[in-house]
N, C-alpha and C positions, 0 to 999 in steps of 0.2 A: 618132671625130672630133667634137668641141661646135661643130656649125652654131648655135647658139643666135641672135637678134635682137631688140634692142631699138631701141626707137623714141629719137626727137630728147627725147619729152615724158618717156617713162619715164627715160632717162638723166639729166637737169634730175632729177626728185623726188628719182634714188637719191642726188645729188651733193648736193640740200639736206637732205635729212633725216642723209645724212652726216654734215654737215658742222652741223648743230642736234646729232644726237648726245647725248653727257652733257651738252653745253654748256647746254642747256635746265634744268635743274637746276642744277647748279654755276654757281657766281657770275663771271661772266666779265667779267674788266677791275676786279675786286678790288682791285687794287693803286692805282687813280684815286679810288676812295670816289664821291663826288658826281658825280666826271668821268669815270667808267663809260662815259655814253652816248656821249663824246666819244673815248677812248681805243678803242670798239668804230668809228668812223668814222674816222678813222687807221688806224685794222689795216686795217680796209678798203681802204682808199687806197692802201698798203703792196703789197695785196695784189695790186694790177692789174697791175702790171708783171710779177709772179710768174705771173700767168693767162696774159701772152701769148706767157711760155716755155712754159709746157703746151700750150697752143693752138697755138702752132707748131711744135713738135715732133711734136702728133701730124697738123698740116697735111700736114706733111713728106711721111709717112707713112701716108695715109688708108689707113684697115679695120686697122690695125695697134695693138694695145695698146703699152704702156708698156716692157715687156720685150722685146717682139720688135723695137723701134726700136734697145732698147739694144743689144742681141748685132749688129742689121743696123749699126748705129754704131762697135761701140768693140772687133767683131771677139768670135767665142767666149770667149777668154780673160779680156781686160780684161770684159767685157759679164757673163761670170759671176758675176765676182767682184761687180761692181757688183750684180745681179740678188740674188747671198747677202744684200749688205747691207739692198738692199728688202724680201727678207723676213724677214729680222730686224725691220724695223720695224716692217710689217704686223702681224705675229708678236704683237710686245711693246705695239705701240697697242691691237692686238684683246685683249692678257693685260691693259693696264690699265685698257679700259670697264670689262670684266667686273667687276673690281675695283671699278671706281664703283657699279656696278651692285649688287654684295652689299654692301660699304658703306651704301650709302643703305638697300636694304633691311634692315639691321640695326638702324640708326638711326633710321628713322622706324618700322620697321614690326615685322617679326619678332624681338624684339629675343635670343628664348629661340633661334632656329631658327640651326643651322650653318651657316656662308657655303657651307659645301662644297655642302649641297643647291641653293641660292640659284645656285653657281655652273654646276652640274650641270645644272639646269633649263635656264636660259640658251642653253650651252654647248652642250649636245645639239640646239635648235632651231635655232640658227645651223648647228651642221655637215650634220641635214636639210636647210634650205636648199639652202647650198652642192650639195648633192648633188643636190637635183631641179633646181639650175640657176638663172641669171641673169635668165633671162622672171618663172619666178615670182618672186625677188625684187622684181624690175620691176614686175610687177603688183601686188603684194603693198602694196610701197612707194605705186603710185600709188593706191589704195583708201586709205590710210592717213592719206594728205598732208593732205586733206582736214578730218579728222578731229581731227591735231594743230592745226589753223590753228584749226578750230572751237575745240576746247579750252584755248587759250592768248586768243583772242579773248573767249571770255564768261568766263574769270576776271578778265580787266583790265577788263570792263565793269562785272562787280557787286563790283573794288574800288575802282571810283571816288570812291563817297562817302570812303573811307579815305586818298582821296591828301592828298598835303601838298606841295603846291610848294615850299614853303619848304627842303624836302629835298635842295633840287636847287643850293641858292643857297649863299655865293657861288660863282659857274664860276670853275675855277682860280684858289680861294683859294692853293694850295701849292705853282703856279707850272707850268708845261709837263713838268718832269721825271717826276715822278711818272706823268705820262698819258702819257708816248712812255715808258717801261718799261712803262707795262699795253699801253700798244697793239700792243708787239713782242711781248708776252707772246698779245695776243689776236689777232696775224699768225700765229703757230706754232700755236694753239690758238684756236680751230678753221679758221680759214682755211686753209690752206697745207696744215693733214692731207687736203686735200682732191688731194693729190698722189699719194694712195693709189688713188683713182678711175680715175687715168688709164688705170691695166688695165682696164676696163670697157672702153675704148674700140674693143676689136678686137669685141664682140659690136654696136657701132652699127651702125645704116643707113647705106650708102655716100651723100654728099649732105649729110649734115650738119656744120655748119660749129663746129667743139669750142669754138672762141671766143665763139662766141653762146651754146653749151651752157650753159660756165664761168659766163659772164656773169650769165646771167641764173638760175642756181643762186645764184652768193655775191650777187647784189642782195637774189633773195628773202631768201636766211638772215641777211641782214645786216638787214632791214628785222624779222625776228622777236627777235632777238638785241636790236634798238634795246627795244622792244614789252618784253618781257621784264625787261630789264634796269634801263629805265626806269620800270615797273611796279613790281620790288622796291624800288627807291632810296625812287621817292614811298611808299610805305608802309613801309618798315622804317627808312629813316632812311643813314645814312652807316654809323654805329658797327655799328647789326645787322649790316648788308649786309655789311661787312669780317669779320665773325665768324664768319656764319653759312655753312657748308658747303655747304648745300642752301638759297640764300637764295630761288630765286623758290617753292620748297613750302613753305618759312617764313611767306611774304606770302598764296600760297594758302591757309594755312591761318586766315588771318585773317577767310574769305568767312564770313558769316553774315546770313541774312536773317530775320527773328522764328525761330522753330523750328522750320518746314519745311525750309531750304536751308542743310545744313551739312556739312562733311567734304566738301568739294570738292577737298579737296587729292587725291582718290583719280585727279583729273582726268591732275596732274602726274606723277603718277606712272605712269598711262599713257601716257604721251606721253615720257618717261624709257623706259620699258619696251622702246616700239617705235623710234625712238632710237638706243637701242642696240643692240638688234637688229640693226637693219639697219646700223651700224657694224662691229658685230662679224664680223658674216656677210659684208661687203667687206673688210674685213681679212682672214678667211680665205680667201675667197675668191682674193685678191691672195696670196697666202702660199704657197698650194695651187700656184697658177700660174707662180707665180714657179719652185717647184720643177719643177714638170712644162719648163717653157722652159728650166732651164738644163740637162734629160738630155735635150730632144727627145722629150719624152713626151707623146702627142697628151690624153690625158684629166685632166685636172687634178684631177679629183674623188674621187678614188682616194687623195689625199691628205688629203682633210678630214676624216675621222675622226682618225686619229692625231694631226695638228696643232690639233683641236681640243679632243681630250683633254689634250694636253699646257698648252696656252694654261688649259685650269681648274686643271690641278695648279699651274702658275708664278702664278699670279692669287692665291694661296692664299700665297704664298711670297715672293711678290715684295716687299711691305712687313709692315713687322713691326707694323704702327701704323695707324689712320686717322691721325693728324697727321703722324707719317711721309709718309704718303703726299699728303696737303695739300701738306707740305714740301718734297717732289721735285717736284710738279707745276706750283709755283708759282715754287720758284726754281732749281730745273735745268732742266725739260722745255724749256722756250724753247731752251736752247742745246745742249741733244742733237738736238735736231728739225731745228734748223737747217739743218745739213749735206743731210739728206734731203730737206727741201723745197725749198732756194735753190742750197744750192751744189753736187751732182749732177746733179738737172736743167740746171744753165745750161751742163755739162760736156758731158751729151748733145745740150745743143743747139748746141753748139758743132760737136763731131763729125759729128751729124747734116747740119750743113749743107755740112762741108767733103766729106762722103759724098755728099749728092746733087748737088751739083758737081761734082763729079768723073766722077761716074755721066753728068751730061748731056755732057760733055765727052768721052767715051769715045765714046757714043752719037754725038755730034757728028762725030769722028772718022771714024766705021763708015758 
């Protein structure tokens, strides 16, 4: 049986470095150009009322993950089937980091080296993970947090000299459209993947209020995403930033101080690294579990090897292309995601509620 426990603060990191993820590298809110920062404030926005299905759903049902609401809700049958489809997603969000993850590595770095090792490497550290448990993740994450804020903070400081306001000007020259399609793009991604966490919830401290958790998760990742994102705009410009793949390593690579301080961009790419990591490793994690909940199987971990080998073979297979894969991510993923984020959740919180009224009502009865 996984007695495992995390605290209110460890659950907060897992749920922001989650939820930064590849996001910290890949250009997010692309589709706005200049109005980036604005379309990541909108997803935001988008996002609250999404938070407070999560938050009450697992209210509902304190010490209870994400799965075991759903089977207590929508009954074995229905609950399972829903149960398949979460991990299917966990599944396929955990096959596409990876995917970003040997991508980017190809492209900046190892340019001779086979994605397969790249993906390998990766792959095999999330499913350890997974396997020694959610604490270490936990802790892992909370050492790390740190780390990444440092290193996103003093690359935006030594490119200051390099900003350009002007980069930024005019706000919604091309009118609101543009920014409410990046911002629903930047609601599914990275926001709302954050609906993958919600299994973490059954290893919390009983007391903790998942609303304040959520909360103060997307504030921070919302405040690094502005930082970030506003950071590549002033320095690359409109046109870069729309171009470029990997635009805030693009902008890191611009640090240069006389000849002492350069190749800083090695910064972003750790902070990329750990990221994903710890994304990838909640996705299996959630994947693993999902399976174990829907045979009644008490150890979830039993599953992370196979489902983690398989997630690097489909990672490899899944696009035939890096622009391919730009291609899907930018103009499909919004609306595959959808369903999983907005419209399932609101389904179990529907049932959940008409469940525990009925439960008080019985009780009442008795």
């Amino acid at each position: 049986m996984d007695n495992q426990i995390i605290t209110r603060k460890h659950t907060i990191t897992i749920i922001f470095v989650f939820m930064l993820g590849s996001s910290l590298v890949l250009r997010v809110g692309g589709g706005a150009g200049r109005d980036a920062w604005l379309a990541i404030l909108i997803g935001m926005v988008m996002m609250l009322p999404v938070l407070l299905v999560y938050s009450r759903i697992l209210s509902l049902f304190p010490g209870k993950g994400f799965f075991e609401i759903i089977l207590a809700s929508l009954g074995s049958f229905f609950g399972s089937i829903l149960i398949f489809l979460y991990v299917w997603y966990a599944f396929h969000l955990g096959t596409l980091v990876i995917r970003d993850f040997t991508e980017f590595v190809k492209i900046v770095g190892l340019h001779e080296t086979p994605e397969f090792v790249t993906a390998l490497f990766l792959g095999v550290l999330c499913i350890w993970a997974v396997k020694a448990g959610i604490e270490v993740i936990a802790r892992w994450t909370a050492i790390m947090m740190p780390i990444i804020i440092a290193a996103i903070l003093l690359i935006t400081l030594l490119l200051i000299p390099k900003f350009k306001i002007d980069n930024l000007k005019p706000v919604l020259y091309n009118g609101m459209q543009p920014v409410l399609d990046a911002a629903f793009s930047v609601f599914t991604f990275p926001f709302a993947e954050t609906v993958i966490c919600t299994v973490i919830f059954s290893y919390v401290k009983s007391g903790n209020k998942p609303y304040k958790i959520y909360l103060w998760s997307i504030l921070a990742g919302t405040s690094i995403l502005l930082v970030t994102s506003v950071r590549s705009l002033l320095v690359l410009g409109e046109e870069s930033y729309k171009i470029n793949f990997f635009a805030s390593y693009m902008s890191a690579r611009l640090v240069k101080i006389g000849d002492f301080l350069e190749r800083i961009e090695v910064l972003v790419a750790i902070v990329f690294l750990v990221g994903g990591f710890v994304k990838i490793s909640i996705c299996l994690l959630a994947a693993a579990k999902g399976i174990a909940d829907m045979f009644s199987i008490s150890d979830h971990r039993q599953f992370a090897a196979p489902l983690g080998m398989l997630m690097i073979i489909y990672s490899l297979t899944v696009f035939k292309s890096t622009v391919e894969m730009f291609a899907w991510s930018e103009n499909v993923y919004k609306y595959y995601a959808f369903p999983f984020e907005v419209i399932f959740p609101l389904i179990v919180w529907i049932a959940a509620e008409v469940n525990v009224r009925k439960n008080k009502r019985s009780k009442a009865k008795t």
